[in-house]
C-alpha positions in Angstrom: -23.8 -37.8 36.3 -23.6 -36.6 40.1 -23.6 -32.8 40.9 -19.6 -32.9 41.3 -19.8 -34.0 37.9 -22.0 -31.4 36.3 -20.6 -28.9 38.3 -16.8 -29.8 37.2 -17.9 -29.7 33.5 -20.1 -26.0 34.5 -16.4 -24.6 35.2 -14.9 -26.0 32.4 -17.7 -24.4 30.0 -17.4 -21.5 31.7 -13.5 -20.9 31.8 -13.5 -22.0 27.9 -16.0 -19.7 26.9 -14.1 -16.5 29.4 -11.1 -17.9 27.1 -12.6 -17.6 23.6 -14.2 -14.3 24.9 -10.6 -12.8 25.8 -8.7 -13.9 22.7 -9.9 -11.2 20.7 -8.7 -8.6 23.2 -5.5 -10.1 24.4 -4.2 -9.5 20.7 -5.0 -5.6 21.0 -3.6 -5.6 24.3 -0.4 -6.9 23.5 0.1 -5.7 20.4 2.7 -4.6 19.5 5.4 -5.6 21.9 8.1 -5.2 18.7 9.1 -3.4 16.2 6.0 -2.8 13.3 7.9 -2.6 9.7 5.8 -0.4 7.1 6.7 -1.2 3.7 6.2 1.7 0.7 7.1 0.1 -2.5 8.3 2.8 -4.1 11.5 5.4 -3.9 12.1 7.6 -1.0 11.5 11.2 -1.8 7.4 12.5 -3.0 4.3 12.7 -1.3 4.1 8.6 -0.5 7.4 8.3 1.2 6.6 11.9 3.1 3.2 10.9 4.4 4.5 7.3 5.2 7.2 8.4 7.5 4.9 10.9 9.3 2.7 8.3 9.8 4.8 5.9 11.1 6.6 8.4 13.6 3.0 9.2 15.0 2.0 5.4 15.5 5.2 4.6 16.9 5.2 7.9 19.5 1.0 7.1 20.3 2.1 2.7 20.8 5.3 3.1 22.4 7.5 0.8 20.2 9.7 1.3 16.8 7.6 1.8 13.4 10.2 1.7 10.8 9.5 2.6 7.4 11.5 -0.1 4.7 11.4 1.5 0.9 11.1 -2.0 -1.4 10.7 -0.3 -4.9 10.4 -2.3 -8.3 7.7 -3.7 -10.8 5.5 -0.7 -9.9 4.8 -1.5 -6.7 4.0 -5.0 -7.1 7.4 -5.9 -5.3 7.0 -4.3 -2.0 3.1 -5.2 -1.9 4.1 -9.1 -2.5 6.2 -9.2 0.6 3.5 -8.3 2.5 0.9 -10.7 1.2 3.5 -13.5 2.3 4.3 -11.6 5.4 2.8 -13.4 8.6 -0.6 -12.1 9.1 0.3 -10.7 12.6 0.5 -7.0 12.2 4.1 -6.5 12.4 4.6 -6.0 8.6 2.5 -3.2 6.9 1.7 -1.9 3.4 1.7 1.7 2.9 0.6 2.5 -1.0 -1.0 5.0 -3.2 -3.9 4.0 -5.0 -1.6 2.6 -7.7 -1.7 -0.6 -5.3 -5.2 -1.5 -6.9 -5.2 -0.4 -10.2 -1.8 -1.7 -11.3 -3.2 -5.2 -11.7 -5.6 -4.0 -13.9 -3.0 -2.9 -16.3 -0.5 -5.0 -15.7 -0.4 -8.3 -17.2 0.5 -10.6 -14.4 0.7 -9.7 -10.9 1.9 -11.8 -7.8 -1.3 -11.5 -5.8 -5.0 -10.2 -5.4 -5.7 -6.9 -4.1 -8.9 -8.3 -2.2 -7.4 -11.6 -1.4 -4.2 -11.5 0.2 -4.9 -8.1 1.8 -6.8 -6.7 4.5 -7.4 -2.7 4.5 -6.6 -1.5 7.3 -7.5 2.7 6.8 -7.7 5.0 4.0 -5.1 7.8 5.2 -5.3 10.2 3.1 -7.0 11.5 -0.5 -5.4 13.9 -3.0 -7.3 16.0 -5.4 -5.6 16.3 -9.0 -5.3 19.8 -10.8 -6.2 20.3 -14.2 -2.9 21.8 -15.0 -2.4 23.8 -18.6 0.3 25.5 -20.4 0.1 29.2 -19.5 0.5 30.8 -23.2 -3.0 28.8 -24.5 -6.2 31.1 -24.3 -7.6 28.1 -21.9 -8.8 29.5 -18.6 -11.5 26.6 -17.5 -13.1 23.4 -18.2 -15.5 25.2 -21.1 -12.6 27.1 -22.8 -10.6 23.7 -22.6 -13.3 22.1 -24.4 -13.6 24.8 -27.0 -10.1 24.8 -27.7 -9.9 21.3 -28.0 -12.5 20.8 -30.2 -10.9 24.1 -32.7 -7.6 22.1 -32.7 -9.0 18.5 -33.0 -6.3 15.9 -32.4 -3.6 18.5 -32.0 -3.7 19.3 -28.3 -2.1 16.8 -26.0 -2.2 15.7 -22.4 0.9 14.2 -20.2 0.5 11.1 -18.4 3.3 10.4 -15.8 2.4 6.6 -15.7 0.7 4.1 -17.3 -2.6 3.6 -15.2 -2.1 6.2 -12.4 -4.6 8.2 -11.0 -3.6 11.1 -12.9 -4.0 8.7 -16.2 -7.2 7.5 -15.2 -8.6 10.7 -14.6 -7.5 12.3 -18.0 -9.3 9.6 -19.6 -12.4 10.3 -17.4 -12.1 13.8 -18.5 -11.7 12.8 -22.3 -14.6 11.0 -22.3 -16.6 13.3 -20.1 -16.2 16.8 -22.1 -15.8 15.0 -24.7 -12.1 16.5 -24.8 -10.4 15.3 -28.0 -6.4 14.9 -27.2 -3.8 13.0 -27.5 -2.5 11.3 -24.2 1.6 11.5 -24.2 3.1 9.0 -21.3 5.9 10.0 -19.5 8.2 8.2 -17.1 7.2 10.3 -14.1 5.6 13.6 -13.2 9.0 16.1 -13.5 10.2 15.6 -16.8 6.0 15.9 -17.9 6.1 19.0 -15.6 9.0 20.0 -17.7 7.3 20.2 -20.9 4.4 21.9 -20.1 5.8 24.5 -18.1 8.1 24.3 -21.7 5.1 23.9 -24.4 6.1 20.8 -25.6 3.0 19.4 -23.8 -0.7 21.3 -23.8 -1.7 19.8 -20.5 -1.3 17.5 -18.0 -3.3 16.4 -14.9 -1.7 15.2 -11.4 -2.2 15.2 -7.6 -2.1 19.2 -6.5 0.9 19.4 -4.7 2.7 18.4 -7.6 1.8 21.8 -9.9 0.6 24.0 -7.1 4.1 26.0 -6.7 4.3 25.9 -10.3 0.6 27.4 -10.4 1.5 30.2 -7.8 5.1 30.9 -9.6 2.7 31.8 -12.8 4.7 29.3 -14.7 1.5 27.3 -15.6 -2.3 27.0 -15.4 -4.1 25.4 -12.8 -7.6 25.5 -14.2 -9.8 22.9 -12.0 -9.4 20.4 -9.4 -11.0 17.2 -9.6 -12.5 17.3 -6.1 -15.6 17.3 -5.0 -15.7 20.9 -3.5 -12.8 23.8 -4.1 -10.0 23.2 -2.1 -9.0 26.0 1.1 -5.6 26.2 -1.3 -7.0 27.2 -3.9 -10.5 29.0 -3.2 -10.8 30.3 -7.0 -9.9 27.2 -8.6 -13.2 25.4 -10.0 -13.8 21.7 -9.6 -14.2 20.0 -12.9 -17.8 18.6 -11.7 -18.9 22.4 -11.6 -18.8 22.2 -15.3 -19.2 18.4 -15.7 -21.8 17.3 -13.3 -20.5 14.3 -11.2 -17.1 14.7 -12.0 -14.9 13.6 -9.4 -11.3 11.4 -8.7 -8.5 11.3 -6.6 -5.5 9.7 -5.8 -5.2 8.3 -2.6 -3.0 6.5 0.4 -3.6 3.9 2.5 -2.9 1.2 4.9 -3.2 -2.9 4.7 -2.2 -5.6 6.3 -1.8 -9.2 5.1 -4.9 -11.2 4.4 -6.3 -12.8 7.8 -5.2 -9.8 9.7 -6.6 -10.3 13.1 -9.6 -8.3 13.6 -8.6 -7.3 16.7 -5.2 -5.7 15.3 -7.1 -4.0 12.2 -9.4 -1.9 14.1 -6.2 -0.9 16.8 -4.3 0.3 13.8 -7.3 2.0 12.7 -8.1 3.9 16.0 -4.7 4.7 15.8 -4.1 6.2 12.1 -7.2 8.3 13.4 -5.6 9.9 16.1 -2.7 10.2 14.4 -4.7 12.6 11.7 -6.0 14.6 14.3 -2.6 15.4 15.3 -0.1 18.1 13.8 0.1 16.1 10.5 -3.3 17.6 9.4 -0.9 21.2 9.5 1.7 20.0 7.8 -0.1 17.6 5.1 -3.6 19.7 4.3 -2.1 23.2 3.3 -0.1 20.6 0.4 -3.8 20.0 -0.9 -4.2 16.0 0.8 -7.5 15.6 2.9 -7.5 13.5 5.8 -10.2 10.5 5.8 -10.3 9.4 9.0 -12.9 6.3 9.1 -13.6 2.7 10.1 -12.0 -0.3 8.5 -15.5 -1.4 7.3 -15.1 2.5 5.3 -12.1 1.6 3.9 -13.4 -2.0 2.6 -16.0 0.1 0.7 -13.9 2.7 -0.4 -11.6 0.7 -1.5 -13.9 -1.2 -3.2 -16.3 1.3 -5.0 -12.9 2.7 -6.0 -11.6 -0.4 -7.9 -15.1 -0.8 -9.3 -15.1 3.1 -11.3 -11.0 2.5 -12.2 -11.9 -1.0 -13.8 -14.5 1.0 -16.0 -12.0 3.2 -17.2 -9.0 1.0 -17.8 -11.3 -1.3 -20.0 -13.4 1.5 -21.8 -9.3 3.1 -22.3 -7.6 0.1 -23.1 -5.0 1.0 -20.6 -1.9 -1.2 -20.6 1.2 -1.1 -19.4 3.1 -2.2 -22.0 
């Protein structure tokens, strides 16, 4: 081969290799140059839909073009989350979910996809402490006297759950378990007609993200008695965590964002540096009084969040039996 030769096929090397090397950043560059949809599988209205569209109005103001927010209820969740797993994996359709999004197969007996298959995590938004809430006429005042009074009424005291397998479920069998708490779990078809009855008496108790009972708690029409954080929340500074009577005690619900599986890598970690900005913004005023903390954090955070989370909810839906019937 003459030097011309070698010196043609030097070039082409080279300029392939300056190709390969670009590719990655060329996607971040140029995306998005269209409209981003974010799908929330759920009804408008609550804490999902609220956080969702603040979201999306922050990535679409920081990236300069339209982040829409599409609500796709039905099949508890499962509906919305299966259009993005068969949405092209090119960042232009989004998941936006509560943690519901990976225990619902658990309970569920068939769902369309595979949480760690035909997803890629993206960034964990958002996590929300639940309150120990408890009706205020019972002489219960913390974890101990719960316990005690539990115990004095065996099988008599119950607990709301305002769905099958939600965090709020999950955790009231952690608590069972963990006291040990003796009561009877009561489902509900959604947290205001469980709120309802306890504020009522029909129902003992009944544990749920904060900013659901947190008015209630103020108005003195119930009992928050612990939060299931690991430290006492700023809201409510004389509220004990369950873990300062039950060592280790901690769960939350919480909100993320994926993309379909095979989510460039490039396009993950844009969206990530983005959702991170966007929490440093004026949503951390609005969002944190409401009791959510803001987890801002890599994608490779996420991944093990996500996954360390699946792993303690598994324990608990198989040690419950928890199914949605």
């Amino acid at each position: 081969m003459n030097f011309s030769m070698k010196l043609k096929n030097l070039c082409h090397i080279g300029l392939a290799a300056l190709v390969l090397a670009a590719a990655p950043l060329g996607h971040a560059q140029s995306y998005p140059s269209k409209t981003v949809r974010v799908l929330i599988p759920f009804p408008p209205g609550g804490t999902l839909d609220a956080l969702g569209r603040s979201l999306a109005q922050k990535l679409s103001e920081q990236m300069g073009q339209p982040i829409i927010v599409e609500n796709r209820p039905g099949g508890n969740g499962t509906i919305g989350a299966d259009a993005v797993a068969k949405a092209p994996a090119d960042g232009y359709t989004l998941l936006f979910n509560a943690s519901t999004f990976v225990t619902a197969p658990m309970t569920m007996k068939s769902v369309p996809y595979s949480v760690v298959k035909d997803f890629t995590p993206v960034a964990l938004v958002a996590k929300a402490p639940l309150s120990v809430a408890i009706n205020k006429n019972l002489p219960v005042t913390d974890i101990r006297s719960l316990v005690a009074y539990a115990k004095a009424n065996a099988t008599k005291m119950t607990f709301a759950v305002g769905s099958i397998g939600s965090a709020g479920h999950l955790s009231t069998e952690l608590l069972k378990r963990g006291g040990p708490v003796d009561y009877l779990v009561v489902p509900y078809k959604g947290t205001a007609p469980a709120f309802q009855d306890l504020i009522g008496g029909q129902i003992d108790g009944f544990i749920d993200p904060i900013l659901g009972s947190l008015q209630f708690h103020r108005n003195g029409m119930l009992r928050v008695i612990a939060v299931t954080s690991a430290a006492r929340l700023p809201s409510l500074p004389d509220v004990p965590t369950v873990g300062e009577t039950i060592p280790g005690f901690e769960f939350y619900s919480w909100y993320g964002l994926w993309g379909p599986a095979r989510l460039p890598t490039d396009i993950a970690q844009r969206l990530n540096t983005e959702v991170n900005k966007a929490l440093a913004s004026d949503m951390r005023d609005k969002f944190v009084p409401q009791g959510l903390q803001f987890t801002p954090g890599s994608v490779e955070d996420f991944v093990k969040f996500q996954r360390e989370d699946m792993a303690k909810a598994q324990k608990i839906v198989t040690e419950g039996n928890i199914r949605v019937e």
